[in-house]
PQR file with spaces between the fields and no chain letter, atoms N, CA, C, O and H, PARSE charges and radii, in Angstrom:
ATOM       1  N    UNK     1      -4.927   23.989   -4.074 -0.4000 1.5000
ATOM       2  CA   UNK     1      -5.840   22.871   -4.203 -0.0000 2.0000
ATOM       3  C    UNK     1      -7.189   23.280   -3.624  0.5500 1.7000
ATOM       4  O    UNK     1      -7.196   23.993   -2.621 -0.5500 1.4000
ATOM       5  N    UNK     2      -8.300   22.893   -4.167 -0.4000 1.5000
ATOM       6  CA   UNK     2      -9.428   23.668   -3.694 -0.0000 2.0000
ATOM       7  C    UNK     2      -9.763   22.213   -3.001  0.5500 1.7000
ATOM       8  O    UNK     2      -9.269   21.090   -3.105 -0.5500 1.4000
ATOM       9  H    UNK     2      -8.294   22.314   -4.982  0.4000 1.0000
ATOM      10  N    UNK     3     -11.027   22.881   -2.113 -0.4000 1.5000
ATOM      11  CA   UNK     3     -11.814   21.594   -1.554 -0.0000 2.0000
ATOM      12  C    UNK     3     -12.675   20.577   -1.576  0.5500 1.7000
ATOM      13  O    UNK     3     -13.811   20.998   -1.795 -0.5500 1.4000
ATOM      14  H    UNK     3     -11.428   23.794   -2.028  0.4000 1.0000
ATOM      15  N    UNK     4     -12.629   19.469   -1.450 -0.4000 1.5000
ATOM      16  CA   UNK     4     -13.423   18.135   -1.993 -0.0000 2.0000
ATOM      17  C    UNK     4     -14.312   18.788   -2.495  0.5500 1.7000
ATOM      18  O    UNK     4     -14.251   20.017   -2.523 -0.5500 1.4000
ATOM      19  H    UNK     4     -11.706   19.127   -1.273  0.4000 1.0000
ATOM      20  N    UNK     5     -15.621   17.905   -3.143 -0.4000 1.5000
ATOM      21  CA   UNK     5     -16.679   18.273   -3.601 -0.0000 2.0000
ATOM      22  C    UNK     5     -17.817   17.405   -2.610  0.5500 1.7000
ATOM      23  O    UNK     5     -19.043   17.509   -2.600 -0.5500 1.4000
ATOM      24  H    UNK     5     -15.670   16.906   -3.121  0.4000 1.0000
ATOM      25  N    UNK     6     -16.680   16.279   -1.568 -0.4000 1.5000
ATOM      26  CA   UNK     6     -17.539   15.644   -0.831 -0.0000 2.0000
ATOM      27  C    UNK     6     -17.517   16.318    0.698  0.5500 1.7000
ATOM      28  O    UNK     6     -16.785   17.247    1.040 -0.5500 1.4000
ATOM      29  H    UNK     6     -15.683   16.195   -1.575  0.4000 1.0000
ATOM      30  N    UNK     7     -18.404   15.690    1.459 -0.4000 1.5000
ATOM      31  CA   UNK     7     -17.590   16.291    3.032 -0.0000 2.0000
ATOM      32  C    UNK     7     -17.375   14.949    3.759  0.5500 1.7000
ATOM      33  O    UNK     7     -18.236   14.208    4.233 -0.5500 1.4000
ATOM      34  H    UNK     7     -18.999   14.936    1.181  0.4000 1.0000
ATOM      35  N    UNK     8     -16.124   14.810    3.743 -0.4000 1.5000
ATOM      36  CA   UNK     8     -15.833   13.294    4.255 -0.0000 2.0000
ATOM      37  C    UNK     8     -16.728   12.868    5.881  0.5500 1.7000
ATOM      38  O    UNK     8     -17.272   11.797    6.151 -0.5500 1.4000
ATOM      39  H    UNK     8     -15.425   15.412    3.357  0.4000 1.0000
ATOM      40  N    UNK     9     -16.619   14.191    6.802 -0.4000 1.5000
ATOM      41  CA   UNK     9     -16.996   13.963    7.634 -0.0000 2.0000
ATOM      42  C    UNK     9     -18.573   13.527    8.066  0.5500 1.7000
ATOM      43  O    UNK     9     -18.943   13.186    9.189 -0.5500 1.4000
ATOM      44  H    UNK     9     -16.177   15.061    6.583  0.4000 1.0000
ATOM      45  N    UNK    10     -19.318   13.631    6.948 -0.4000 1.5000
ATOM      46  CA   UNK    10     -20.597   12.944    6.687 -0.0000 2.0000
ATOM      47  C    UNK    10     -20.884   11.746    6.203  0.5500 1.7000
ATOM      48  O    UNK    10     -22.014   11.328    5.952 -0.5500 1.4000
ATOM      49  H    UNK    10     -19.017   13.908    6.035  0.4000 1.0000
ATOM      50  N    UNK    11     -19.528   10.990    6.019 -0.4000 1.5000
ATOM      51  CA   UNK    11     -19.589    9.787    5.312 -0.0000 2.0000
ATOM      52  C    UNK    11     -19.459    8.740    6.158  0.5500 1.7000
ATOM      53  O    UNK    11     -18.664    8.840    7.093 -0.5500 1.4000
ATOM      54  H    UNK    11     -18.610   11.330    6.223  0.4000 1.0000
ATOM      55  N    UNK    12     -20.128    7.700    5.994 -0.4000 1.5000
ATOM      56  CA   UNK    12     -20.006    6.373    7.317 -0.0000 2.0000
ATOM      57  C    UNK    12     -18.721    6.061    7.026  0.5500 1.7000
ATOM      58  O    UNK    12     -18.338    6.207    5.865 -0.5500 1.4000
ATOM      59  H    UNK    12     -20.773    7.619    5.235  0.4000 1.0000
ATOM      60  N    UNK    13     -17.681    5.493    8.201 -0.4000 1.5000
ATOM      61  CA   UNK    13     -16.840    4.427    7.771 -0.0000 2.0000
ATOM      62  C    UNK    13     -17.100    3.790    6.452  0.5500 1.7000
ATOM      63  O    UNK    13     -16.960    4.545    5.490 -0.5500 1.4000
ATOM      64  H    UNK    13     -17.993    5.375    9.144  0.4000 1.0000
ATOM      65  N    UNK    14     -17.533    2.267    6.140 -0.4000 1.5000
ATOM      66  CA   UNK    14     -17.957    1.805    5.123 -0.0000 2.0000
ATOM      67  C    UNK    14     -17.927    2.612    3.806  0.5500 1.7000
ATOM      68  O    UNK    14     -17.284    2.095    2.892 -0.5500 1.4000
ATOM      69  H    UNK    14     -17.647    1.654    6.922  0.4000 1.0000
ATOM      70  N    UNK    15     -18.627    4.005    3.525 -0.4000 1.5000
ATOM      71  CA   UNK    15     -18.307    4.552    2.749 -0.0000 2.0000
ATOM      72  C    UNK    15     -16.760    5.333    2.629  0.5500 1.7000
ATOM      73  O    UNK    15     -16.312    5.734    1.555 -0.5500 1.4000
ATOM      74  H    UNK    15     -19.150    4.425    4.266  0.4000 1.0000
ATOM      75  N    UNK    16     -16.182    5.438    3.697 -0.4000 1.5000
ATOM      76  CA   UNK    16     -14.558    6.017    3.619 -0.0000 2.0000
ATOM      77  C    UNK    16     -13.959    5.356    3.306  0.5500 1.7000
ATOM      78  O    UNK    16     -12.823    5.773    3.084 -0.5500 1.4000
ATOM      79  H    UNK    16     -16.546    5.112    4.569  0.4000 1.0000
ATOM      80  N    UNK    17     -14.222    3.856    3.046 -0.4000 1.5000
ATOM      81  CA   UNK    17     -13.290    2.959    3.101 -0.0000 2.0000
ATOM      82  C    UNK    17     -13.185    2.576    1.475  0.5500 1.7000
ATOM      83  O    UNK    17     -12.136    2.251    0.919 -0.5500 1.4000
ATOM      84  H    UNK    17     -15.146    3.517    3.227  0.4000 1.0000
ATOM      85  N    UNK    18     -14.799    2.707    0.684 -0.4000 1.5000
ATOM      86  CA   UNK    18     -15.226    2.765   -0.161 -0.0000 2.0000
ATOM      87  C    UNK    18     -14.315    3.637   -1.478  0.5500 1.7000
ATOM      88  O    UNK    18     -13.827    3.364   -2.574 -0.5500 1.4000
ATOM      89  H    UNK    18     -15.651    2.971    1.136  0.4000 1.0000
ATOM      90  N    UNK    19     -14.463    4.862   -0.542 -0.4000 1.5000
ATOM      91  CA   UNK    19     -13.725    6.081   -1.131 -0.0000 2.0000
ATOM      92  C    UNK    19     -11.960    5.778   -1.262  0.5500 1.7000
ATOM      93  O    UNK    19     -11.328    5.783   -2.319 -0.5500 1.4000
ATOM      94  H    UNK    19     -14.859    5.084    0.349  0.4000 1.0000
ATOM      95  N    UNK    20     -11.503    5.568   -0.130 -0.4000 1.5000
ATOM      96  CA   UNK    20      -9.961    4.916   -0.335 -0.0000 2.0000
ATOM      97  C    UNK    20      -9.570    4.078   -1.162  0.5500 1.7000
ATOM      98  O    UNK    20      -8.439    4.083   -1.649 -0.5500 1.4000
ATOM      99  H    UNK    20     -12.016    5.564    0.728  0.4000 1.0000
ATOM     100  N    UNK    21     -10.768    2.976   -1.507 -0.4000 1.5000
ATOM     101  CA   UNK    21     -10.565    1.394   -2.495 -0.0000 2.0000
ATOM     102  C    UNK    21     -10.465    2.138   -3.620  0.5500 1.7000
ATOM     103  O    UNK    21      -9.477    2.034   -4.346 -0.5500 1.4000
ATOM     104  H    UNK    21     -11.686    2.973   -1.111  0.4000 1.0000
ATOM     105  N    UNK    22     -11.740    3.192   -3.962 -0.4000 1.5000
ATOM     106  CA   UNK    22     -11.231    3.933   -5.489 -0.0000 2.0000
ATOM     107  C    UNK    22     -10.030    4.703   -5.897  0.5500 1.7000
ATOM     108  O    UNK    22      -9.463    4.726   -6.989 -0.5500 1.4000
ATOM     109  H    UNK    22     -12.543    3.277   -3.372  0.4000 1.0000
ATOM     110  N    UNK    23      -9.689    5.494   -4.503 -0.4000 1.5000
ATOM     111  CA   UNK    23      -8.848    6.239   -4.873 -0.0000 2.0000
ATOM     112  C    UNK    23      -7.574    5.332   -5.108  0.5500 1.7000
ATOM     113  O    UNK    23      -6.756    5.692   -5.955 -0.5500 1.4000
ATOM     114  H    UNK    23     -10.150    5.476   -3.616  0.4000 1.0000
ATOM     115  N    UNK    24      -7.406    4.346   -4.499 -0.4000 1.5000
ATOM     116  CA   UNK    24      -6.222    3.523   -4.608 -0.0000 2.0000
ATOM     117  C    UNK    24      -6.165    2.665   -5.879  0.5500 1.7000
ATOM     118  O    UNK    24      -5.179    2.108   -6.363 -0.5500 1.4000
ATOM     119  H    UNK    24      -8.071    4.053   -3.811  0.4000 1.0000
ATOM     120  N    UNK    25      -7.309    2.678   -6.274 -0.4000 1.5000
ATOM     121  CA   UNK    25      -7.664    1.782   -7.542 -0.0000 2.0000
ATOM     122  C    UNK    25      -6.930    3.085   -8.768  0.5500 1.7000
ATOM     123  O    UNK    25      -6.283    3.016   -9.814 -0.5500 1.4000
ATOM     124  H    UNK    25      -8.109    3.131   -5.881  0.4000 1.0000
ATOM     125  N    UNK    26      -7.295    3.820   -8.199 -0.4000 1.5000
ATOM     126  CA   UNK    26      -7.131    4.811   -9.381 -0.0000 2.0000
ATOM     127  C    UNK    26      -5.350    5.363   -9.697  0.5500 1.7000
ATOM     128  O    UNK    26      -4.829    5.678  -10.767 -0.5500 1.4000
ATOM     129  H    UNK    26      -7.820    3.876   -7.350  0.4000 1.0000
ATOM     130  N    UNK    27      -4.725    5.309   -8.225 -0.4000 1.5000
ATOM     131  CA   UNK    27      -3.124    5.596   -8.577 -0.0000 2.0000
ATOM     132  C    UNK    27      -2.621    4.077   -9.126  0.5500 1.7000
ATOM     133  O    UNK    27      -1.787    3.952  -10.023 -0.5500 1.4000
ATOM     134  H    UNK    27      -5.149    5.053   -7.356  0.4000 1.0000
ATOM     135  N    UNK    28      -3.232    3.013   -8.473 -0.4000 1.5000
ATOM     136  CA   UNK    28      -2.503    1.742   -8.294 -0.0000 2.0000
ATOM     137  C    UNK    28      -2.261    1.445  -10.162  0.5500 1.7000
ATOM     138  O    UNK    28      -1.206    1.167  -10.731 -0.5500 1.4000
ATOM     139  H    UNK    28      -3.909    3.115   -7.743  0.4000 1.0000
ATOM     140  N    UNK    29      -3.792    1.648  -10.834 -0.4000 1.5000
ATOM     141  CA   UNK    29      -3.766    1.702  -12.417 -0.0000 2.0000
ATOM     142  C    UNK    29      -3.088    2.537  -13.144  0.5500 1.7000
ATOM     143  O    UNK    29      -3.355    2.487  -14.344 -0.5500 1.4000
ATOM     144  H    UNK    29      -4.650    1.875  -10.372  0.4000 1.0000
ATOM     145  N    UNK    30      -2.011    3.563  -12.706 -0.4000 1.5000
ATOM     146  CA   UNK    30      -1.253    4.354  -13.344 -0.0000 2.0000
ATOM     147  C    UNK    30       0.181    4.553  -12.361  0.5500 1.7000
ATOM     148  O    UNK    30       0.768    5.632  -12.280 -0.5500 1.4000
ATOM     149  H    UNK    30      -1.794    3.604  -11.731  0.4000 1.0000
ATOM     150  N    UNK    31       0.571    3.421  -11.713 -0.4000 1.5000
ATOM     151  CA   UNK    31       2.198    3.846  -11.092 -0.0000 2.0000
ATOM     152  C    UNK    31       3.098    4.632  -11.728  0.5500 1.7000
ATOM     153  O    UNK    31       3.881    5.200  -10.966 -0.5500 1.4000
ATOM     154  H    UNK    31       0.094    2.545  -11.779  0.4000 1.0000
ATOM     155  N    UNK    32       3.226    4.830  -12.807 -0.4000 1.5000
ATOM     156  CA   UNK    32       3.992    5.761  -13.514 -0.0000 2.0000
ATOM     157  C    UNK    32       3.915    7.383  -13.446  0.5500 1.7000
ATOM     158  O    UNK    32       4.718    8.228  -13.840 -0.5500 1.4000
ATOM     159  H    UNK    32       2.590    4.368  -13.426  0.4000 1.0000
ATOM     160  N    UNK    33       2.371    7.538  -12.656 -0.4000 1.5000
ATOM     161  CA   UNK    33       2.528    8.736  -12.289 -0.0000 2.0000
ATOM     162  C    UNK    33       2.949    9.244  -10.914  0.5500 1.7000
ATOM     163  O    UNK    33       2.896   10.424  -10.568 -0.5500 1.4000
ATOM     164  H    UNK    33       1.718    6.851  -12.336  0.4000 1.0000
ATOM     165  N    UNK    34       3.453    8.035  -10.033 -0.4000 1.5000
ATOM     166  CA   UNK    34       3.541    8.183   -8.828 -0.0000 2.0000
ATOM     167  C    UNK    34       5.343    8.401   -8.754  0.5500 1.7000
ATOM     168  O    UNK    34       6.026    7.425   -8.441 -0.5500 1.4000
ATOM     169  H    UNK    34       3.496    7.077  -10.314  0.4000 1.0000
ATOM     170  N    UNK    35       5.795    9.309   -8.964 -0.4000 1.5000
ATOM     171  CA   UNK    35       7.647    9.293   -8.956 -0.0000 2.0000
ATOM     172  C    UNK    35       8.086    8.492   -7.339  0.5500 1.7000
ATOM     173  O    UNK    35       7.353    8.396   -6.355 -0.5500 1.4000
ATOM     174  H    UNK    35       5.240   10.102   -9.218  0.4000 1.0000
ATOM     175  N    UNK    36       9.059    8.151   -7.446 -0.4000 1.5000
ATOM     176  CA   UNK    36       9.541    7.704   -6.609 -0.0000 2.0000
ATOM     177  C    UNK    36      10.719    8.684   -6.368  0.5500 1.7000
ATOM     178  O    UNK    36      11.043    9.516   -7.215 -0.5500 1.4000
ATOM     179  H    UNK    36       9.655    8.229   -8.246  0.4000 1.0000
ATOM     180  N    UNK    37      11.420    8.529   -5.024 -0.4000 1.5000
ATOM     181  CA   UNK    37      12.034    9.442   -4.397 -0.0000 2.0000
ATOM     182  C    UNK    37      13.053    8.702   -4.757  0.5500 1.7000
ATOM     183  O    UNK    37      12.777    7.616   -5.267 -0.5500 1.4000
ATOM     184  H    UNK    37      11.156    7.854   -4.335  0.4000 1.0000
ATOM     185  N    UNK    38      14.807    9.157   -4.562 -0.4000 1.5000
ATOM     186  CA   UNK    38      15.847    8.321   -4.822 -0.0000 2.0000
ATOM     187  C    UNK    38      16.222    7.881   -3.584  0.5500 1.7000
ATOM     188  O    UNK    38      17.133    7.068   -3.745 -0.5500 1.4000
ATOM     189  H    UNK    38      15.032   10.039   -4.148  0.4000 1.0000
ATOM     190  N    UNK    39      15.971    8.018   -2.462 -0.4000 1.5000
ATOM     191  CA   UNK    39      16.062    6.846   -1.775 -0.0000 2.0000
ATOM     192  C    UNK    39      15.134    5.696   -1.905  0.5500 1.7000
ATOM     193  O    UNK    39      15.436    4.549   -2.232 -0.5500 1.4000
ATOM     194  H    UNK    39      15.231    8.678   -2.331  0.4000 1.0000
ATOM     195  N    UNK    40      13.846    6.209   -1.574 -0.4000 1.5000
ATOM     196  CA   UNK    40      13.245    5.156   -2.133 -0.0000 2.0000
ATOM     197  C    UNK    40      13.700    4.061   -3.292  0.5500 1.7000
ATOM     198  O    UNK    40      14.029    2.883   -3.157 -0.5500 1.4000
ATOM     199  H    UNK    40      13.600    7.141   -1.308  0.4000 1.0000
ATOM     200  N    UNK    41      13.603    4.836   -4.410 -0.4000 1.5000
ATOM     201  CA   UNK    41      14.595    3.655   -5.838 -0.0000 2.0000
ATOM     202  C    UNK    41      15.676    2.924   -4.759  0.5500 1.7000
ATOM     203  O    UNK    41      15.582    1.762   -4.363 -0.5500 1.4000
ATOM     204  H    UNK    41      13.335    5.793   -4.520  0.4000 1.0000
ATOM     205  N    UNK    42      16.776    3.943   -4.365 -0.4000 1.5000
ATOM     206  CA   UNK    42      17.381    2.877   -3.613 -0.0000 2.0000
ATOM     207  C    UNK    42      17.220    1.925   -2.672  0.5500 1.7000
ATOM     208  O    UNK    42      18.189    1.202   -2.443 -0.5500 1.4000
ATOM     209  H    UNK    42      16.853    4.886   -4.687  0.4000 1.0000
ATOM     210  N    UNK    43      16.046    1.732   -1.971 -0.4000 1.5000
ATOM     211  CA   UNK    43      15.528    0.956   -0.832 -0.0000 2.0000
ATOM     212  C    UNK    43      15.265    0.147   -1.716  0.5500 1.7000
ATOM     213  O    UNK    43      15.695   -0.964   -1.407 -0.5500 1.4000
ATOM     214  H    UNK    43      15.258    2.319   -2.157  0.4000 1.0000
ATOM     215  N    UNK    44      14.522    0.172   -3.134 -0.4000 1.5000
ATOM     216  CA   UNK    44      13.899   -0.654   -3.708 -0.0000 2.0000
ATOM     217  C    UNK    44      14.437   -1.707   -4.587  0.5500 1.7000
ATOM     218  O    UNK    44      14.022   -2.799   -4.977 -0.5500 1.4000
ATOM     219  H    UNK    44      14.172    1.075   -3.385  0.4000 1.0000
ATOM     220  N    UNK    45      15.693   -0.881   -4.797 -0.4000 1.5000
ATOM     221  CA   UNK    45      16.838   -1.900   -5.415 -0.0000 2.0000
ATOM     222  C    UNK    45      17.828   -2.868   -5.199  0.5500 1.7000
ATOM     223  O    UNK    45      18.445   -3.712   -5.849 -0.5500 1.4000
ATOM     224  H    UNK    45      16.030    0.006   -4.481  0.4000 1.0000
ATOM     225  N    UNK    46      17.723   -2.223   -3.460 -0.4000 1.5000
ATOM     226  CA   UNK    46      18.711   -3.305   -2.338 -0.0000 2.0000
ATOM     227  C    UNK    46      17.729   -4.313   -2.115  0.5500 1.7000
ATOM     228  O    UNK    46      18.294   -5.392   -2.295 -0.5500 1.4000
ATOM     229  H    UNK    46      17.222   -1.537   -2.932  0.4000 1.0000
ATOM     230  N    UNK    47      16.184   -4.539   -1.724 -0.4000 1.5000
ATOM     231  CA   UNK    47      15.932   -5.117   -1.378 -0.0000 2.0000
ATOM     232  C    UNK    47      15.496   -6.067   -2.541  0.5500 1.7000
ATOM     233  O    UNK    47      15.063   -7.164   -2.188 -0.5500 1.4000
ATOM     234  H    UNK    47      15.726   -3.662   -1.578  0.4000 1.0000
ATOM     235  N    UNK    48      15.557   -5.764   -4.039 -0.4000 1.5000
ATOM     236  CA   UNK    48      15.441   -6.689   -4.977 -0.0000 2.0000
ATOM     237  C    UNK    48      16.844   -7.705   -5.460  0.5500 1.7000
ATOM     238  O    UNK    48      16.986   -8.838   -5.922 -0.5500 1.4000
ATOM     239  H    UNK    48      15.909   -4.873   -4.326  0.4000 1.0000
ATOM     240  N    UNK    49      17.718   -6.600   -5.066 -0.4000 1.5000
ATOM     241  CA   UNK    49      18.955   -7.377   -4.786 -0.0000 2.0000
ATOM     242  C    UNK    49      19.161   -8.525   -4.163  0.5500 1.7000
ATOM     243  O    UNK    49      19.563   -9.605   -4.595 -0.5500 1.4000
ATOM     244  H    UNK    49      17.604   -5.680   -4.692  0.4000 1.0000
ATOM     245  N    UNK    50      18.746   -8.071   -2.765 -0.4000 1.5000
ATOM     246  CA   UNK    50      18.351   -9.021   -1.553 -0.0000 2.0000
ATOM     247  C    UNK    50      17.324  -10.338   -2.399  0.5500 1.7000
ATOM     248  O    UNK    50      18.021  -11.348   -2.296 -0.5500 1.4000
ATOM     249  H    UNK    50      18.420   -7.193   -2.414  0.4000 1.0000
ATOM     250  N    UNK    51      16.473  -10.587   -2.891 -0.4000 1.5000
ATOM     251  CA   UNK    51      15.520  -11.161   -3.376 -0.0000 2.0000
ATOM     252  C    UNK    51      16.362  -12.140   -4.313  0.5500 1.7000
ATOM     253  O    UNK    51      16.575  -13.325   -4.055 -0.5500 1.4000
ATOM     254  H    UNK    51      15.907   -9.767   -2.974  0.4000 1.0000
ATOM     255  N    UNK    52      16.914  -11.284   -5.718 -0.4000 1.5000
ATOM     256  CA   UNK    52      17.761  -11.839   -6.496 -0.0000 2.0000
ATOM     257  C    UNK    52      19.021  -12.990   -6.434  0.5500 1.7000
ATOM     258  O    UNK    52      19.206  -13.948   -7.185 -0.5500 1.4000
ATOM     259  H    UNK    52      16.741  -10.321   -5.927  0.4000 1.0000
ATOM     260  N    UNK    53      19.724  -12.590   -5.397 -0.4000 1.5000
ATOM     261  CA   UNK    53      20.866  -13.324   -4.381 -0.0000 2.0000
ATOM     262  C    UNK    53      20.584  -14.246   -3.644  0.5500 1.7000
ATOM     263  O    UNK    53      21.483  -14.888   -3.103 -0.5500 1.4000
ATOM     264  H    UNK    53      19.574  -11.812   -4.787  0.4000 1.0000
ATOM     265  N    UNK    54      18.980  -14.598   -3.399 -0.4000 1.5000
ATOM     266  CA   UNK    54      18.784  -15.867   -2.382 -0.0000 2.0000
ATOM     267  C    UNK    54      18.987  -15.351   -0.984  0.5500 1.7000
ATOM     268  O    UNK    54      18.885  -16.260   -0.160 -0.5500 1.4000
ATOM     269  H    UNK    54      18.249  -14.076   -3.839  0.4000 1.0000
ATOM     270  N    UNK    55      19.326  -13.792   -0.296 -0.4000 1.5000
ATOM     271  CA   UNK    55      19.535  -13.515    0.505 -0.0000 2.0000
ATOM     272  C    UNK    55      18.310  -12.932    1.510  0.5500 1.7000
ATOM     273  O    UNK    55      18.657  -12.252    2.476 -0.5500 1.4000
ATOM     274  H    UNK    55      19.409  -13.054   -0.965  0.4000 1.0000
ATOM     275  N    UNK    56      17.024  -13.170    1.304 -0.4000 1.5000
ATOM     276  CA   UNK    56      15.943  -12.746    1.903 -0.0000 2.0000
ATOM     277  C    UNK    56      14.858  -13.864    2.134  0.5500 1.7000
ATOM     278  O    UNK    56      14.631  -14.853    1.438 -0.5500 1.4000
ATOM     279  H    UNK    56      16.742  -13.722    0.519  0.4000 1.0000
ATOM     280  N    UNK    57      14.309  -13.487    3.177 -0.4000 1.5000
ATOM     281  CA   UNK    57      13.460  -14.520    3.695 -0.0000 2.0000
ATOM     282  C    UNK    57      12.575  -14.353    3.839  0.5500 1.7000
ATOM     283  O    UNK    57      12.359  -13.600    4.788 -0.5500 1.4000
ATOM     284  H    UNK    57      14.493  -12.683    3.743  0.4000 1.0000
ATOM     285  N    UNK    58      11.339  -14.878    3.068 -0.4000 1.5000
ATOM     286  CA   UNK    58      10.193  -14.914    2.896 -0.0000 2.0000
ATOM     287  C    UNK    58       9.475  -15.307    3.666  0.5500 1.7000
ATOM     288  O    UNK    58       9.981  -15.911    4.612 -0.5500 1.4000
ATOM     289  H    UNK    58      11.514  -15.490    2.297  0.4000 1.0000
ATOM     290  N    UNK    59       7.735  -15.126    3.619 -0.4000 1.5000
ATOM     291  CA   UNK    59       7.223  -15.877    4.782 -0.0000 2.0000
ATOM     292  C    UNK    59       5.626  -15.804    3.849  0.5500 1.7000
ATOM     293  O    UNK    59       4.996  -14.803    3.509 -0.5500 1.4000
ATOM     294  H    UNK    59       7.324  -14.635    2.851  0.4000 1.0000
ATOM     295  N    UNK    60       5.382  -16.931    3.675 -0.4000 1.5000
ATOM     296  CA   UNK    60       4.357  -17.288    2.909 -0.0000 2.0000
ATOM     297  C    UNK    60       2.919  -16.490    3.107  0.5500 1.7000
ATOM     298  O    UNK    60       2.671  -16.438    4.312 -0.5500 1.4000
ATOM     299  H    UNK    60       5.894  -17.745    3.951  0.4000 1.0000
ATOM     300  N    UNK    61       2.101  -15.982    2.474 -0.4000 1.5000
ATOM     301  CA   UNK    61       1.100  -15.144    2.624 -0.0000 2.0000
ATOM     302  C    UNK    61      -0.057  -15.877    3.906  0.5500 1.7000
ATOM     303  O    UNK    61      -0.538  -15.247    4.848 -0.5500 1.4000
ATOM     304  H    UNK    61       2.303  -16.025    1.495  0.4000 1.0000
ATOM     305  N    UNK    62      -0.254  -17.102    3.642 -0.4000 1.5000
ATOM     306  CA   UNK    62      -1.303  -17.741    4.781 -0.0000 2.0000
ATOM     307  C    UNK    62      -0.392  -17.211    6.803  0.5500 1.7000
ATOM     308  O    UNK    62      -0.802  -16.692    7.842 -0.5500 1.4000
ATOM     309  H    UNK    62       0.136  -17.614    2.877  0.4000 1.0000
ATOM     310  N    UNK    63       0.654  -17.664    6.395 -0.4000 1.5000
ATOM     311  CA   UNK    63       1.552  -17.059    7.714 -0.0000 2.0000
ATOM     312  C    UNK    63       1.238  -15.473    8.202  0.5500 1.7000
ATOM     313  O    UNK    63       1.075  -15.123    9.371 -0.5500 1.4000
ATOM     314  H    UNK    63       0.987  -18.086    5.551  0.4000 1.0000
ATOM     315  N    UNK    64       1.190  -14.482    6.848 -0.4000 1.5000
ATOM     316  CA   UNK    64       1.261  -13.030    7.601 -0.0000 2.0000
ATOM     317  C    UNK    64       0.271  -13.116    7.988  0.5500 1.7000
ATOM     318  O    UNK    64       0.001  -12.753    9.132 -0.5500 1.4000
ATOM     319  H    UNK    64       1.322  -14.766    5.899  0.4000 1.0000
ATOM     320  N    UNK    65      -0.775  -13.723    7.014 -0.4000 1.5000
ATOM     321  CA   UNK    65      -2.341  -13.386    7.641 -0.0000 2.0000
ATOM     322  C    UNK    65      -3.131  -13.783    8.854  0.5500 1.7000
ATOM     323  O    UNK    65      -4.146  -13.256    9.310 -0.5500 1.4000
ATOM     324  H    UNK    65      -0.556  -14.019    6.084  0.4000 1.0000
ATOM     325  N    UNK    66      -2.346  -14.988    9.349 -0.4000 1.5000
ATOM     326  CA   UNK    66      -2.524  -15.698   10.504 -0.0000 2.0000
ATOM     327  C    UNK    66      -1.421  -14.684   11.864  0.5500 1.7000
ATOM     328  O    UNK    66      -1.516  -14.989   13.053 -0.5500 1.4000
ATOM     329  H    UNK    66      -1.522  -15.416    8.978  0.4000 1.0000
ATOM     330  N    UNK    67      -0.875  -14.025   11.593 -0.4000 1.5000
ATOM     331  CA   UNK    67      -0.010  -12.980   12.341 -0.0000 2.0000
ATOM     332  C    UNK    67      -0.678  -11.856   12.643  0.5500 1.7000
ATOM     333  O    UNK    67      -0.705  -11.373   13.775 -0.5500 1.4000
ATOM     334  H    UNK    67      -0.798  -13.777   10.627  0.4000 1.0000
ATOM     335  N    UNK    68      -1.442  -11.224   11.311 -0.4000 1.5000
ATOM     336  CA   UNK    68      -2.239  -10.013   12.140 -0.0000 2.0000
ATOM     337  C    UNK    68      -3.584  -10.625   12.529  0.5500 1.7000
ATOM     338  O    UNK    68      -4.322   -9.969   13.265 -0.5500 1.4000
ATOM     339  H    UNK    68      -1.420  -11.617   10.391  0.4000 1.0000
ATOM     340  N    UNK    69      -3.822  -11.384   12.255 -0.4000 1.5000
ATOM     341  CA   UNK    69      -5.584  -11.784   13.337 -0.0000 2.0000
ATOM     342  C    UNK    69      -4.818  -11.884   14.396  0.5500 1.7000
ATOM     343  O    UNK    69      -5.297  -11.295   15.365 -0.5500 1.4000
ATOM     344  H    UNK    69      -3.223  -11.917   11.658  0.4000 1.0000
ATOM     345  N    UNK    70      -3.505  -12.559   14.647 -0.4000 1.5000
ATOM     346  CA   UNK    70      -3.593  -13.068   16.082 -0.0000 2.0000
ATOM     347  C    UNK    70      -3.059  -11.524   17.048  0.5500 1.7000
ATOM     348  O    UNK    70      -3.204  -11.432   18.267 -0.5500 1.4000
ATOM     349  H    UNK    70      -3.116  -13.037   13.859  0.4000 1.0000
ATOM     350  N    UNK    71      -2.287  -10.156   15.943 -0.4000 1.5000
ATOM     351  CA   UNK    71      -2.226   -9.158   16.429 -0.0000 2.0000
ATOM     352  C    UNK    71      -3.603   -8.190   17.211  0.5500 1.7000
ATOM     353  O    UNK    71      -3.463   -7.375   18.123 -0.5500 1.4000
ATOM     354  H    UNK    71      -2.169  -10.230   14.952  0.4000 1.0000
ATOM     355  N    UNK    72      -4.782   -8.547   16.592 -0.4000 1.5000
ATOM     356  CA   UNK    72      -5.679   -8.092   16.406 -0.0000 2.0000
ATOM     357  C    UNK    72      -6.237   -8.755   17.426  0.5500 1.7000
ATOM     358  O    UNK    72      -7.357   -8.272   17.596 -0.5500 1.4000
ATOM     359  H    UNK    72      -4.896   -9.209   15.851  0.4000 1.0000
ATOM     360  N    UNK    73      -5.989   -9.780   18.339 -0.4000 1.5000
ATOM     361  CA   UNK    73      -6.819   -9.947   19.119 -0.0000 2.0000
ATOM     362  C    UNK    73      -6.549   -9.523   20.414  0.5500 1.7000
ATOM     363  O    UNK    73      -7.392   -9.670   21.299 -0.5500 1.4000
ATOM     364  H    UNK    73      -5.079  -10.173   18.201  0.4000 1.0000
């Protein structure tokens, strides 16, 4: 693998963060190229299981988000 064409270490925060949103934009629009490991599949199938069965417990999105501010302080 050769080396960036950028030098990260010249880049503000703000722009690293910038750089991550694309790069994530860019696998997130093609999951099919991302293989999954077979445990993984299997982690992923127990816990849809779990989901399917009524056997998992959710916790509404306003809740997590109110969990890490209050981690964060």
């Amino acid at each position: 693998m050769s080396s960036p064409a950028i030098d990260i270490e010249k880049m503000s925060p703000e722009e690293r963060l910038r750089l991550i949103e694309a790069l994530w934009e860019s696998l997130r629009s093609r999951p099919e190229t991302l293989p999954l490991t077979e445990a993984q599949r299997e982690e992923l199938d127990r816990r849809l299981d779990e989901m399917d069965g009524g056997e998992s417990k959710t916790i509404p999105w306003e809740e997590v988000k109110q969990r890490l501010r209050d981690r964060s302080e």
